[in-house]
C-alpha positions as CSV (number, residue, x, y, z in Angstrom):
1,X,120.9,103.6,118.8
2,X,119.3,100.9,116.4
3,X,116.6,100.2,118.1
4,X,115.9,104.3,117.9
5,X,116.1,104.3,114.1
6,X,113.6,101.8,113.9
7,X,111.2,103.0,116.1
8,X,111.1,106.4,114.5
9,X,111.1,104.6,111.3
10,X,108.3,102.7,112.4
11,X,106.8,106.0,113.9
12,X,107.1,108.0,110.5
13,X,105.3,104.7,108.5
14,X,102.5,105.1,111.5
15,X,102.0,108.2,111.8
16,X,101.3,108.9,107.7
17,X,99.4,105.2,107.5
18,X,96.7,106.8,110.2
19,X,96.9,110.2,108.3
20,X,96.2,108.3,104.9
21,X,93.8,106.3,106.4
22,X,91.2,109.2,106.9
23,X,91.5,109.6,103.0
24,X,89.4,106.8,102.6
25,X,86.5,108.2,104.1
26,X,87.1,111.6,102.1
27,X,87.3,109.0,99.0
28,X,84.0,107.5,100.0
29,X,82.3,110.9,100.1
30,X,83.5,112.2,97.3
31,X,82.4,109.4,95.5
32,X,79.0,109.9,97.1
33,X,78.6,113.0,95.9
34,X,79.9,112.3,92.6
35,X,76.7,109.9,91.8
36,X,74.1,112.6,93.3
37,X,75.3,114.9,91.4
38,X,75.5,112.8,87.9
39,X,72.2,110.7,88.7
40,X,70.6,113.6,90.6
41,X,71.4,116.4,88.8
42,X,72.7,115.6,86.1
43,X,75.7,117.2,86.8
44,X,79.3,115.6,85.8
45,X,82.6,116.7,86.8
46,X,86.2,115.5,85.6
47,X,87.8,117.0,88.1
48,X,86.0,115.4,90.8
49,X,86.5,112.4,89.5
50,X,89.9,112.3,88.7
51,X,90.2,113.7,92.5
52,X,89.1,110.6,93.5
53,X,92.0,109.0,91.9
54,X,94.6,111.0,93.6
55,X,93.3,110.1,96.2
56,X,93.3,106.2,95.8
57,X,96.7,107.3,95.1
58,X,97.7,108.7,97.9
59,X,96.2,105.8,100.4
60,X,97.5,103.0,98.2
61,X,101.1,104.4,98.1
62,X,101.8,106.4,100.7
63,X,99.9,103.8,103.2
64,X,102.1,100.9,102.1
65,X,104.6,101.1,104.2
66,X,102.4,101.7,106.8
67,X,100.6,98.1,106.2
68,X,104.3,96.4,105.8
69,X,104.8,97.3,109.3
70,X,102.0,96.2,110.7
71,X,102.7,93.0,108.5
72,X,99.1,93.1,106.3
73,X,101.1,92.7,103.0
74,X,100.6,90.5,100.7
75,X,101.7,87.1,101.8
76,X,102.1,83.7,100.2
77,X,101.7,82.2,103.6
78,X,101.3,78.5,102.9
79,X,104.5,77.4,105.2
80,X,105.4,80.8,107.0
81,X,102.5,80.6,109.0
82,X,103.6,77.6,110.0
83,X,107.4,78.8,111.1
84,X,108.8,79.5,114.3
85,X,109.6,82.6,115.2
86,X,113.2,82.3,113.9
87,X,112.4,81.2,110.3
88,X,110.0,83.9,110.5
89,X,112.5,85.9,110.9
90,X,115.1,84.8,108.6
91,X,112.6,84.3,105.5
92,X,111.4,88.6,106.3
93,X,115.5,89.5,106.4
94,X,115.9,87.5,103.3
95,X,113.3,88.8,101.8
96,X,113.7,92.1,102.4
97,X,117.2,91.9,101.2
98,X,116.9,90.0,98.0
99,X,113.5,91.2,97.0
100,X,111.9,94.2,98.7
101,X,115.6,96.1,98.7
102,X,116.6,95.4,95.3
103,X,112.7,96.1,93.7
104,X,112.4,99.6,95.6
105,X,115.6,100.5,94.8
106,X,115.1,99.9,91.0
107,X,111.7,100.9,90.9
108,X,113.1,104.4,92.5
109,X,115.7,105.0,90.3
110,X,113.3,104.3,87.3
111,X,111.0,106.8,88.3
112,X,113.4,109.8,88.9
113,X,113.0,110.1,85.1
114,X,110.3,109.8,85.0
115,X,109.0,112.2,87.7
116,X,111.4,114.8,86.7
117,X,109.8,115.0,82.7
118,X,106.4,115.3,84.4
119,X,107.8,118.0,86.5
120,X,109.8,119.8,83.4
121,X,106.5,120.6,81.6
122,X,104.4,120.6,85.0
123,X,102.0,117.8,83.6
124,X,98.3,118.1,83.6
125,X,95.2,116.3,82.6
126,X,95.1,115.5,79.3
127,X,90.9,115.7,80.2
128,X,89.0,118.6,79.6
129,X,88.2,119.8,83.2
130,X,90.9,117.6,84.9
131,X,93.1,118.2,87.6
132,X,96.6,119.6,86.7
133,X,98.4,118.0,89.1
134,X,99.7,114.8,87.2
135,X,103.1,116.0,88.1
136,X,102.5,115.3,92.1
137,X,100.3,112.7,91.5
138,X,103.3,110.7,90.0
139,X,105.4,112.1,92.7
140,X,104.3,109.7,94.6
141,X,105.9,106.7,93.2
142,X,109.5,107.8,94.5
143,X,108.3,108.6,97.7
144,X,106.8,105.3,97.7
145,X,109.7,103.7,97.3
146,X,111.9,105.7,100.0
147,X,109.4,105.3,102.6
148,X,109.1,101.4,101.9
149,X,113.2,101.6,102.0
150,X,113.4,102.9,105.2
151,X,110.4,100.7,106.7
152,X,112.3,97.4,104.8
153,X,115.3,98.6,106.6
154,X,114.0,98.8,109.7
155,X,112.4,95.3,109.4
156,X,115.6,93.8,108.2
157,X,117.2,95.4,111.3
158,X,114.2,94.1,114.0
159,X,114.5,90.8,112.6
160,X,118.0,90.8,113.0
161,X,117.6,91.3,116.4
162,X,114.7,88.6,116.6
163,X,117.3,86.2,115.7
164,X,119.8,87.3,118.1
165,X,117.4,87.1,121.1
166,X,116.2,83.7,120.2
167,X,120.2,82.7,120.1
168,X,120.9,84.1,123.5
169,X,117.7,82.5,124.9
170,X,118.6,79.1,123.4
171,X,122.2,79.7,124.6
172,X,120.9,80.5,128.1
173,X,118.6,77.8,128.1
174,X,121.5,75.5,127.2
């Protein structure tokens, strides 16, 4: 039954990573045409711009969970590298408990907030031209969080089970 919540846990974070992924080439040609059209034409849009952004965004926080699964995070590797398996292991369930768990969680709360006033008065752009979406855009920090929850509970949980497998094999090598 574990093992089924963190594969589709580790499913969901998959799935959206490769879906966010593809944003990056929409943000490449956006930002293509968004020279042509200032240096070509002459031609300058906020909107297109600030589209850009959202974008960023969206790949940036919706596609971190995604690269904590695949464990491309930022990493102050100087000893874990180094590790066996099993203090690998104990260092990410530590980790996760005492530092990912606790951040998300705060970080979360915070934004509710947050969130909600920019969903109150349905925030815009405060540019002429600009997208009036500010409200999702900062939608996205929540959802952030949750979906970095559930992928930090997952890794807690297939560490946990790292550890017990290296026990039994040391027991049955024993």
């Amino acid at each position: 039954m574990v093992n089924k919540h963190v594969y589709l846990a580790e499913a969901i974070s998959s799935f959206t990573g490769k879906c966010v992924s593809w944003l990056t080439l929409v943000m490449m040609l956006l930002t293509c045409l968004i020279v042509l059209l200032r240096y070509g034409f002459n031609i300058g849009s906020i909107a297109l711009q600030e589209s850009v952004l959202y974008l960023h965004a969206l790949v940036f926080m919706l596609g971190a969970a995604y690269t904590f699964k695949d464990d491309e995070h930022v990493r102050v590797d100087v000893f874990y590298r180094t590790f066996t398996a099993r203090k690998k292991a104990w260092v990410n369930i530590l980790g996760g408990l005492f530092f990912l768990l606790p951040v998300t969680l705060y970080t979360g709360y915070l934004s509710i907030e947050y969130v909600g006033a920019s969903w109150r008065v349905l925030e815009t752009s405060q540019e002429p031209g600009g997208l009036p979406f500010i409200y999702l855009l900062k939608t996205l920090i929540p959802l952030m969080m949750v979906s970095l929850i559930i992928q930090g509970i997952a890794d807690i949980i297939k560490n946990i089970g790292v550890l017990q497998s290296s026990s039994n094999t040391s027991v049955d090598q024993g």
